[in-house]
N, CA, C and O of each residue as an XYZ file, in Angstrom:
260
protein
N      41.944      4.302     10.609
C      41.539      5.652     10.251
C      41.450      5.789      8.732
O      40.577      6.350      8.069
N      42.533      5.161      8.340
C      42.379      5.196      6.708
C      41.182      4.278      6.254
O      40.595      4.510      5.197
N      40.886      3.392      6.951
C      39.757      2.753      5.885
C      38.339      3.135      6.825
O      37.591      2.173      6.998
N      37.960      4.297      7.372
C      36.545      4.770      7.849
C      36.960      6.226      6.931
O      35.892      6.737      6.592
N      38.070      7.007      6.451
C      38.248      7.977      5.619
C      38.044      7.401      3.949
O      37.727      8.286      3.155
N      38.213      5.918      3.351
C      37.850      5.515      2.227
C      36.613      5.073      2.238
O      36.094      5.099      1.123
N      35.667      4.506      3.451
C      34.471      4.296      3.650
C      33.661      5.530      3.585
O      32.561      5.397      3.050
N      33.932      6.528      3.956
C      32.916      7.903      3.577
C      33.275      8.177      2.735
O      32.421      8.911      2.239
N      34.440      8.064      1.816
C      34.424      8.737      0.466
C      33.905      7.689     -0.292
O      33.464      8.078     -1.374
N      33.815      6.587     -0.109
C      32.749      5.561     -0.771
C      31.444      5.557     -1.028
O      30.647      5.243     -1.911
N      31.504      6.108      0.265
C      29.506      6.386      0.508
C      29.185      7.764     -0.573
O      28.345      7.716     -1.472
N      30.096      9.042     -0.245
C      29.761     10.027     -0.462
C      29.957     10.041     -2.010
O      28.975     10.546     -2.554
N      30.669      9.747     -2.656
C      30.859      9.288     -4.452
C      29.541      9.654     -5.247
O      29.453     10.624     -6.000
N      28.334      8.579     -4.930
C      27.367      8.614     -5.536
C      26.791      9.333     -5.437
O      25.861      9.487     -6.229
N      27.004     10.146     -4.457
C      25.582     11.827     -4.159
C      26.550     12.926     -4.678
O      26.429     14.011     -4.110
N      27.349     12.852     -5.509
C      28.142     14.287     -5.923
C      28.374     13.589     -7.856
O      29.083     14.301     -8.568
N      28.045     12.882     -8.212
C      28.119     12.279     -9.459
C      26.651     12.877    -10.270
O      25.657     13.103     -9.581
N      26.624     13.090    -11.671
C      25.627     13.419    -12.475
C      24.417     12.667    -12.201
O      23.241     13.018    -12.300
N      24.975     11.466    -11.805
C      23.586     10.244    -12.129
C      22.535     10.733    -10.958
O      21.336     10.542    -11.156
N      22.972     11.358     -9.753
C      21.951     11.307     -9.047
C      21.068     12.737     -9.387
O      19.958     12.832     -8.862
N      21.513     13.749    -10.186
C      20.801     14.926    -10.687
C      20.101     14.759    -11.677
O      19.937     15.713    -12.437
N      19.372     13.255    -12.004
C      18.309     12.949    -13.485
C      17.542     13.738    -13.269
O      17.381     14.561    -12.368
N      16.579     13.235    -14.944
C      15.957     14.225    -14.749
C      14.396     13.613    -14.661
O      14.307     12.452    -15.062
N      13.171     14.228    -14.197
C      12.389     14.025    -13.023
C      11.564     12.905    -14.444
O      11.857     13.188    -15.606
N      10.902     12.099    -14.258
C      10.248     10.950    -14.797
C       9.193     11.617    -15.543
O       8.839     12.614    -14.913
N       8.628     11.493    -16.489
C       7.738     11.823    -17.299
C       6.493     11.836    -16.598
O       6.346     11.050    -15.662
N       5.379     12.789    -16.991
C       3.809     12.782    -16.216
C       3.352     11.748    -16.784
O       3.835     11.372    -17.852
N       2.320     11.080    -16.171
C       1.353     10.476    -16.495
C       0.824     10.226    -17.988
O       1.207     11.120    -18.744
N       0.131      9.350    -18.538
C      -0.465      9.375    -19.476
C      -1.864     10.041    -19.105
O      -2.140      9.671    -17.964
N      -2.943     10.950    -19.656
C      -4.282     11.470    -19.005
C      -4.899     10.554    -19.932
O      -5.248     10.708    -21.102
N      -4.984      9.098    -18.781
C      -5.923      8.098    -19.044
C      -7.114      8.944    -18.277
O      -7.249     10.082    -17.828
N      -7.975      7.627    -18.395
C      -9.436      8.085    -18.013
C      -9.349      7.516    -16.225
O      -8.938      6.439    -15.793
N      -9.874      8.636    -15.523
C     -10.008      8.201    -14.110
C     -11.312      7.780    -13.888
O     -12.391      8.114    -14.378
N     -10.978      6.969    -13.036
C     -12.706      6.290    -12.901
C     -13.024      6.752    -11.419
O     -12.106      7.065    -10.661
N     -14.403      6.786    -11.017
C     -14.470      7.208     -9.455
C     -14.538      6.034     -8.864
O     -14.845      4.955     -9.371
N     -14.179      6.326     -7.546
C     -14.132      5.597     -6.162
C     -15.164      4.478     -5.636
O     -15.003      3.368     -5.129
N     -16.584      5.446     -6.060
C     -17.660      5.277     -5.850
C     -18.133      3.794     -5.763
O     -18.809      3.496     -4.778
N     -17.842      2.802     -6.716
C     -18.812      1.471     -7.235
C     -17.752      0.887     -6.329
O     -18.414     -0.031     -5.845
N     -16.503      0.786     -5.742
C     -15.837      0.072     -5.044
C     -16.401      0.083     -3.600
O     -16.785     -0.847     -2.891
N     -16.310      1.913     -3.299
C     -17.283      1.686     -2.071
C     -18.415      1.586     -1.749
O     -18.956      1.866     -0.679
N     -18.946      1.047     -2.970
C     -20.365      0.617     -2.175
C     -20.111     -1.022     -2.675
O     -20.534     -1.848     -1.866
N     -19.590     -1.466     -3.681
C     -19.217     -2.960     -2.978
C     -18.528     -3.701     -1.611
O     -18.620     -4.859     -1.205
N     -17.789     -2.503     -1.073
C     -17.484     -2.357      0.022
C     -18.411     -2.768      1.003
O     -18.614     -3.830      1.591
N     -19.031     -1.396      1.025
C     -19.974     -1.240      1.532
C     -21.564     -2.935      1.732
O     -21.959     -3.346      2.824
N     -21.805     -3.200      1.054
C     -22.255     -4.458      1.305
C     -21.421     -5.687      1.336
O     -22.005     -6.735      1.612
N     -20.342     -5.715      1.133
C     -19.482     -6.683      1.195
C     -19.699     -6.742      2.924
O     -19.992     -7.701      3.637
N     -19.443     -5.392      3.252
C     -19.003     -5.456      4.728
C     -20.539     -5.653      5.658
O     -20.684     -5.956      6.843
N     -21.462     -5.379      4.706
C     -22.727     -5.787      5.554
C     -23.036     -6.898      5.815
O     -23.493     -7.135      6.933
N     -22.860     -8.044      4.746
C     -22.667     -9.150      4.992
C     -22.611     -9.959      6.280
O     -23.302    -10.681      6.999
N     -20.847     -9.187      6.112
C     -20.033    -10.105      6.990
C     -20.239     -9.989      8.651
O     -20.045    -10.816      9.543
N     -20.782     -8.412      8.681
C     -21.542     -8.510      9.885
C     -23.049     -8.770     10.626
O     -23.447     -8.805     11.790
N     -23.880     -8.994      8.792
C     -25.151     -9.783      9.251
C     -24.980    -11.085      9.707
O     -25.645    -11.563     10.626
N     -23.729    -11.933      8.826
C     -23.353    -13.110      9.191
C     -22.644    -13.536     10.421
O     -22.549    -14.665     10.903
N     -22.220    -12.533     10.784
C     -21.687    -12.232     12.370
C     -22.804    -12.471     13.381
O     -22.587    -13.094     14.420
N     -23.968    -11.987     13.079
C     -24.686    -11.385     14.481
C     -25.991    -12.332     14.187
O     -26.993    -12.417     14.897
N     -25.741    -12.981     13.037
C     -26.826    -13.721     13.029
C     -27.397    -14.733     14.051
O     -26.441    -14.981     14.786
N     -28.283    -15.321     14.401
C     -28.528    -16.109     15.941
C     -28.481    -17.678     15.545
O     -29.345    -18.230     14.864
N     -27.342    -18.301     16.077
C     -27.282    -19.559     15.413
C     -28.319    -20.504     16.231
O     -28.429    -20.192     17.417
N     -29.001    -21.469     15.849
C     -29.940    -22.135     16.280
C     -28.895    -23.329     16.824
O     -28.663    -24.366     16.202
N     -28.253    -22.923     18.258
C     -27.927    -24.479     19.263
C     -28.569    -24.729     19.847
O     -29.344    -23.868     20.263
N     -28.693    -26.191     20.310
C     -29.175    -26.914     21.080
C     -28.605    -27.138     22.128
O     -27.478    -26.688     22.336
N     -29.404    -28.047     23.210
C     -29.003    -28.452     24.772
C     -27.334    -29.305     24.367
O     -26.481    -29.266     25.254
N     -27.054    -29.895     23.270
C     -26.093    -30.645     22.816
C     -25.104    -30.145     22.852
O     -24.202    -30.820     23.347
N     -24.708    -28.555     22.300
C     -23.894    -28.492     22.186
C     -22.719    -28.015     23.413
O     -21.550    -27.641     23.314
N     -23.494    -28.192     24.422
C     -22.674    -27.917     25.668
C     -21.827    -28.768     26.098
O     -21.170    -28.528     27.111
């Protein structure tokens, strides 16, 4: 009983101490945002590709059976 009563006061220590009331992290620097845009359309044909190359009709022969 005594050591599950020093185990919660172990646990509980760090959430009643200063350190966990910091203070909130600085904003951002207002770098420059770039848009979305040029990714998704590399995307965008990236992914056309891979499904022209998908569906493309491979030329087998009687051989490969």
């Amino acid at each position: 009983m005594l050591l599950a009563a020093g185990l919660i006061a172990a646990l509980a220590a760090p959430l009643s101490t200063p350190a966990a009331a910091q203070d909130a992290p600085p904003p951002p620097s207002g770098g420059r945002s770039y848009s979305p845009l040029p990714g998704y359309g590399i995307l965008l044909v990236l992914g056309g590709v891979v499904v022209a190359v998908s569906l493309w009709s491979s030329k087998r022969s009687h051989q490969d059976l």
